[in-house]
C-alpha positions in Angstrom: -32.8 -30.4 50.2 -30.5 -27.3 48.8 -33.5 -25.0 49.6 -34.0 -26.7 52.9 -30.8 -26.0 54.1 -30.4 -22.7 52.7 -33.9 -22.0 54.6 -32.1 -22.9 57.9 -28.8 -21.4 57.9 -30.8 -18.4 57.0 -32.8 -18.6 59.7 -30.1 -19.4 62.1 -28.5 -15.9 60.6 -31.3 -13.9 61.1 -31.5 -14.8 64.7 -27.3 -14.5 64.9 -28.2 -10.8 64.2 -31.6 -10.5 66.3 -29.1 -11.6 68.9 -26.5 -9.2 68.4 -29.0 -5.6 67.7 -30.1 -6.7 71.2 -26.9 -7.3 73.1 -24.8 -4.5 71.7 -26.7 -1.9 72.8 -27.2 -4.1 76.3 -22.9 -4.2 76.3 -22.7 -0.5 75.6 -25.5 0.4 78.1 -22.9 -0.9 80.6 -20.0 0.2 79.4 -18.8 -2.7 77.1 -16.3 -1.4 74.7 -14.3 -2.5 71.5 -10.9 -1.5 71.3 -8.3 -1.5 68.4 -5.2 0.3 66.5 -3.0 -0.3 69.8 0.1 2.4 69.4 3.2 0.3 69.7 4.3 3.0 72.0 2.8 1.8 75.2 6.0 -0.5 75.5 8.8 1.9 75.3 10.6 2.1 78.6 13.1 4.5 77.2 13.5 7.3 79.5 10.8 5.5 81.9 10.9 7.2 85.5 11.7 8.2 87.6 11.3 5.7 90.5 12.7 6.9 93.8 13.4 4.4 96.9 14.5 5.5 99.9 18.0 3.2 100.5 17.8 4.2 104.4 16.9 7.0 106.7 19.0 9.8 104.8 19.8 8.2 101.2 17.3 8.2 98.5 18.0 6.4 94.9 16.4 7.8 91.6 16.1 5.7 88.7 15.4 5.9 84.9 15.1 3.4 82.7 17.2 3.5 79.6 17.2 1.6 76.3 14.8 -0.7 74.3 13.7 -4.3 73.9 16.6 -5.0 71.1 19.4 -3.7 72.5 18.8 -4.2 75.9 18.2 -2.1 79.3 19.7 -0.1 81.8 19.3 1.7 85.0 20.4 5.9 85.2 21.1 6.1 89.1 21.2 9.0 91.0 21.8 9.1 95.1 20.1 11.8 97.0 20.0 12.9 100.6 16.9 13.0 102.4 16.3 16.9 102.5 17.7 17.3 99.4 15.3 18.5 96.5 15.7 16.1 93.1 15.4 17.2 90.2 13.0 15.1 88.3 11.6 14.8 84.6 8.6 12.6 83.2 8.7 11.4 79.7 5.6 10.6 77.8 6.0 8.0 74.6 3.0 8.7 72.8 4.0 12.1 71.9 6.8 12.6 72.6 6.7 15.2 75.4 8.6 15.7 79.0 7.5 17.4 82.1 9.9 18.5 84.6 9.4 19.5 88.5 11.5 18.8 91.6 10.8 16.1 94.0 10.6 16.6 98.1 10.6 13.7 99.5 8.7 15.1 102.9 5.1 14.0 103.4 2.3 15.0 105.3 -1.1 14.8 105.2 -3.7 17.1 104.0 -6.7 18.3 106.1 -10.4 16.9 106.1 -12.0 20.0 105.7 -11.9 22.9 104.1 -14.2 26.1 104.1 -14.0 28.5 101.2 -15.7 30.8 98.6 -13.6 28.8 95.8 -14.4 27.1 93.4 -14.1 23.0 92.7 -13.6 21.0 89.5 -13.6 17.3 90.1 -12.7 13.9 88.1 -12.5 10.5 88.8 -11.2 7.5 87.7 -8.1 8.6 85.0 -7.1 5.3 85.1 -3.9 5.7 84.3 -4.9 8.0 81.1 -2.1 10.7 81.7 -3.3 12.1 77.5 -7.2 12.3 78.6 -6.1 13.9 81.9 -3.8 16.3 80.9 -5.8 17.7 77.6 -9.0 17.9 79.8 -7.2 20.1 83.0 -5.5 22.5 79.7 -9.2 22.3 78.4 -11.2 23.5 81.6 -8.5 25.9 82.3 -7.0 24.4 85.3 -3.5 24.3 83.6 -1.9 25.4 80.9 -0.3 24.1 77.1 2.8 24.1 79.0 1.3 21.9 82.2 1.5 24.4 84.6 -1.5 25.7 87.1 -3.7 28.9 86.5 -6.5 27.6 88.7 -5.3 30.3 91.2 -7.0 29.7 94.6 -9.4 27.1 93.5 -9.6 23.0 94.5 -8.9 19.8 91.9 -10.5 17.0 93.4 -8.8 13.8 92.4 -11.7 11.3 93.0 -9.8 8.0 93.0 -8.6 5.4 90.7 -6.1 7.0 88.9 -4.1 4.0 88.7 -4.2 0.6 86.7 -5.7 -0.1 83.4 -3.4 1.5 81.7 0.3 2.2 80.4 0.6 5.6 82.3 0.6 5.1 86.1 3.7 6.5 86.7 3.3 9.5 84.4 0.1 10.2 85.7 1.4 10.2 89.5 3.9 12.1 89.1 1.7 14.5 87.3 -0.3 14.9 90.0 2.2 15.4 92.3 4.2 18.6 90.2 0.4 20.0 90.3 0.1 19.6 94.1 3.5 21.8 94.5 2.2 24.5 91.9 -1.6 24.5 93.0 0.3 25.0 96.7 2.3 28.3 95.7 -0.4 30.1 94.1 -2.8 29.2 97.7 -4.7 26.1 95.5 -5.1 22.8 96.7 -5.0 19.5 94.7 -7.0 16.8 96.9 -6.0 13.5 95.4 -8.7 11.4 97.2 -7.8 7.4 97.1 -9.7 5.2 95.4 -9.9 1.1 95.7 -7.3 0.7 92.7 -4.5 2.7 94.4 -5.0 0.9 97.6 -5.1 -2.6 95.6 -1.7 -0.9 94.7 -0.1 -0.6 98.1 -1.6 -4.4 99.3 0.0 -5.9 96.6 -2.9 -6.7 94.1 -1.7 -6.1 90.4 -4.5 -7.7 88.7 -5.8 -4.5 87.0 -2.0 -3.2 86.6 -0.6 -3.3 83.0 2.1 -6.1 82.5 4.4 -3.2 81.5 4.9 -2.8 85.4 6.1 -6.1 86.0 8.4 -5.7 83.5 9.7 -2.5 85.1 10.3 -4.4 88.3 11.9 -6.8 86.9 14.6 -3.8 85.1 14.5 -2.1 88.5 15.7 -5.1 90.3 12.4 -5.3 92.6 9.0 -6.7 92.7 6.1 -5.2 91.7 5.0 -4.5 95.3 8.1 -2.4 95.8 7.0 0.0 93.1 4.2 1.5 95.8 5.6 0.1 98.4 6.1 1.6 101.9 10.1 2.4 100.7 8.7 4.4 97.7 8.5 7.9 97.6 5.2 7.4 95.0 4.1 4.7 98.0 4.8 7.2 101.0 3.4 9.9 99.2 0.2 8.0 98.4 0.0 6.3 102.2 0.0 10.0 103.1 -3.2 11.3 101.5 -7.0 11.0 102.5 -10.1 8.9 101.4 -12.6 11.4 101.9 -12.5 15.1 102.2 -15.5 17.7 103.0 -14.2 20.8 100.7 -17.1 23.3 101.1 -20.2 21.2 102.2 -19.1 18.8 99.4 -17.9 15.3 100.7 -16.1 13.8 98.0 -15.5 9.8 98.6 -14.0 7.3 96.1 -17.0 4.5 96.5 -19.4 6.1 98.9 -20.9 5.5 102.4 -22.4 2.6 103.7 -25.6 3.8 106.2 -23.5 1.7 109.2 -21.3 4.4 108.9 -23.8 6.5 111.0 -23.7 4.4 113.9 -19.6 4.8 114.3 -19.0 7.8 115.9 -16.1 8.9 114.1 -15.9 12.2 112.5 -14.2 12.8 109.0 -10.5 13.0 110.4 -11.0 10.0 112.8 -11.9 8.3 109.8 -9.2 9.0 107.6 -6.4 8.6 110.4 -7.3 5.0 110.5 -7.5 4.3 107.2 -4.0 5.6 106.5 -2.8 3.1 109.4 -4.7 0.1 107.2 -3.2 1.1 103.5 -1.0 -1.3 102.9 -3.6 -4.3 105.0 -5.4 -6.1 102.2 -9.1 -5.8 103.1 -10.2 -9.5 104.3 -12.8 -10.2 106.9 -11.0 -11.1 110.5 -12.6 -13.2 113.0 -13.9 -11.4 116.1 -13.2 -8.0 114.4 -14.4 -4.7 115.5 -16.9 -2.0 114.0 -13.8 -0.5 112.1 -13.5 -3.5 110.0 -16.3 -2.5 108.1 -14.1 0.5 106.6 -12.1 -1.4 104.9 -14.4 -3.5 103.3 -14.1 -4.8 100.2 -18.4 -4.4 100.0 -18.9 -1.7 102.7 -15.5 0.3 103.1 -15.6 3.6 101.7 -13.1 3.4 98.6 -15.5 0.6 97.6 -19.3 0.7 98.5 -22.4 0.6 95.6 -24.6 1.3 97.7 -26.1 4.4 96.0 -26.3 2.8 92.8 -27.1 -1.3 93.2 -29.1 -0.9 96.5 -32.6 0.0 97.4 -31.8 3.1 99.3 -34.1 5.4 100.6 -33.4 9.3 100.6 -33.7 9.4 104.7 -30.3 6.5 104.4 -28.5 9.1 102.1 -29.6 12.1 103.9 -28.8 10.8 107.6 -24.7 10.3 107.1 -24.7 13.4 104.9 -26.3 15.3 108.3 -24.0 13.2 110.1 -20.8 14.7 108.6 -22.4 18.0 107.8 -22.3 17.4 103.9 -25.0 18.8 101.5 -24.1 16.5 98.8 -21.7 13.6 98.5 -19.6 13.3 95.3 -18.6 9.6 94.2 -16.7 7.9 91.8 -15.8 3.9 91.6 -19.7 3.4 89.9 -19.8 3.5 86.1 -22.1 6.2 84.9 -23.1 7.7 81.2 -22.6 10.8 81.9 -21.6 13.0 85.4 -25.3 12.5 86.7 -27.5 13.6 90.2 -29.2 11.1 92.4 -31.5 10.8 95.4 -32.5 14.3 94.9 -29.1 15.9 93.9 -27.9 14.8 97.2 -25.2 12.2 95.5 -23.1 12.8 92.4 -21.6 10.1 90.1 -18.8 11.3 88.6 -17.4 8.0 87.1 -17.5 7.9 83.5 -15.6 6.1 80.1 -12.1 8.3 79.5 -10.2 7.8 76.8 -7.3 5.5 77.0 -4.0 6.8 75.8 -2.5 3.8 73.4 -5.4 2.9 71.9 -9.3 3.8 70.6 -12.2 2.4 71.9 -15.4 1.6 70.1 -18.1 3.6 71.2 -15.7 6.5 72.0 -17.2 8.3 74.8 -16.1 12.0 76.0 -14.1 12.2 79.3 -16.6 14.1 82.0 -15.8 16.0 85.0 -17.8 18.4 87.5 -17.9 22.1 88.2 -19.0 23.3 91.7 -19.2 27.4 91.7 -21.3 29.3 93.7 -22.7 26.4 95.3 -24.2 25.4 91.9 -22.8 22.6 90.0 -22.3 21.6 86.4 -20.7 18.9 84.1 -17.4 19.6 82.5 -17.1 18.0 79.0 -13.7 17.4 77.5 -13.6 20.5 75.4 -14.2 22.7 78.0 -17.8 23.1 77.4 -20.1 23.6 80.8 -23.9 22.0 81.0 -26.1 22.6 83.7 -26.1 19.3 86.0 
């Protein structure tokens, strides 16, 4: 009976472990992931900021967080007028360090296209991974140890989802935004393209959003929704910029282009302009809608679409909306990929891979990616700086 039984549960291990050699590498062939050793740091608001509202038409209110869990919170508040520059500084936990830069708190919004001889690094999806951002720009030369730009003339292409999944959304933002100003004085240009998770952002969808946030609100005084919101300077800043750009034949989209979009008849601009007038519209199918609907799709809109990578699409679908907007490749993000990686004969780009995350580890631990156009020829961009032929 003993021998029996032993017999059995021996069996039923063996197959345990036949299971699990067969859907470990299945998890990690799409992106499953173990993490562990969380860093206690990811919770300390202390010197959390700064979040700017606009109290009217000429009064804006800056606030930092101050204190800890045991001893209680409080608010540092600062009024501003309107045109007047604030001085603002960004506090990272996990190591301690502090950026500063000034905040304007005038918006516009960038061009469509732009037609140059310079050169174009790209990533996509941060996710709120200000560490993994910020060691692979010093790594690749875009900035340096002390956070500043020496990319010169050249473009940073923001791909989208920068936001959510993470405990450094506001750090990350307003990272982006000091590098905007700088890449601006030396004739650069920072594109931050918007991808589905910052537009979840603006319509009020936190599901992806650390709980930290909520807890910020609450210290703020607001709801979560003000954070972004349209009486935000991070949420009029954001409302402000583009979801697809055309930066030297390159048309870089957060989720990609469904082949409808070549029976529209809008241009790039067109396109963008009405998007920015939907941003803060959560993306649900109306009765009796028109053709724009489809843009803001939760399947079909641009921030979101698949298409390239869980539909049977044929070149001639890739190739005619590329013709249509004048494109020789389009560069997406929003699609997990192993590596930066070429499809439909290098005519589409995935640039979506596995960062690292900043408060904890992840096991597999896979290298943050990014992509190099020079000279018309393009390349990965690994972590450390190293370049591989795409």
């Amino acid at each position: 009976m003993k021998r029996r039984i032993f017999r059995y549960l021996k069996h039923v291990g063996l197959t345990f472990l036949l299971i699990l050699a067969i859907l470990i590498p299945v998890g990690i062939y799409h992106g499953a992931q173990l993490s562990y050793g969380h860093n206690n740091a990811r919770i300390n608001l202390n010197g959390e900021g700064p979040y700017v509202f606009y109290q009217s038409d000429s009064v804006l209110q800056a606030y930092y967080i101050r204190g800890n869990k045991d001893e209680g919170f409080y608010l540092d508040t600062t009024q501003y007028q309107h045109n007047e520059p604030i001085p603002a500084q960004v506090f990272f936990p996990l190591d301690s360090t502090y950026f500063n830069f000034t905040i304007n708190a005038k918006f516009t919004s960038p061009e469509s296209v732009y037609s140059d001889d310079q050169q174009i690094i790209a990533i996509s999806d941060i996710e709120s991974g200000f560490k993994t951002f910020r060691d692979f720009l010093i790594h690749n030369k875009v900035i340096d140890e002390g956070l500043n730009w020496i990319f010169g003339k050249n473009h940073l292409v923001l791909n989208g989802d920068f936001v959510d999944r993470g405990f450094s959304t506001t750090q990350v933002l307003w990272f982006i935004y000091k590098l905007e100003q700088q890449a601006k004085a030396q004739g650069g240009t920072v594109h931050f393209i918007l991808g589905n998770h910052e537009l979840k952002n603006m319509y009020g969808d936190y599901q992806a959003s650390a709980l930290k946030y909520t807890f910020v609100a609450s210290i703020l005084g607001k709801t979560q929704a003000d954070l972004l919101g349209k009486k935000s300077v991070l949420g009029r800043w954001l409302s402000s910029k583009n979801v697809m750009e055309l930066i030297n034949g390159n048309l870089f989209v957060h989720g990609g282009l469904h082949p409808d979009l070549a029976d529209m008849d809008l241009n790039i601009e067109q396109i963008n302009r009405y998007l920015r007038s939907t941003y803060y519209t959560a993306p649900y199918p109306k009765v009796q809608a028109n053709e724009t609907e489809m843009l803001i799709s939760s399947a079909k809109g641009i921030c979101w679409y698949r298409g390239y990578f869980k539909e049977d699409l044929e070149q001639a679908n890739v190739e005619s909306l590329l013709n249509t907007f004048n494109a020789e490749r389009i560069i997406v993000g929003h699609t997990l990929q192993h590596k930066v990686k070429s499809f439909y004969e290098d005519k589409v780009i995935g640039i979506d891979v596995k960062h690292a995350k900043d408060y904890h580890k992840n096991w597999p631990q896979f290298g943050s990616e990014g992509l190099l156009i020079k000279d018309n020829n393009c390349f990965r961009l690994l972590e450390d700086g190293e370049k591989v032929d795409l």
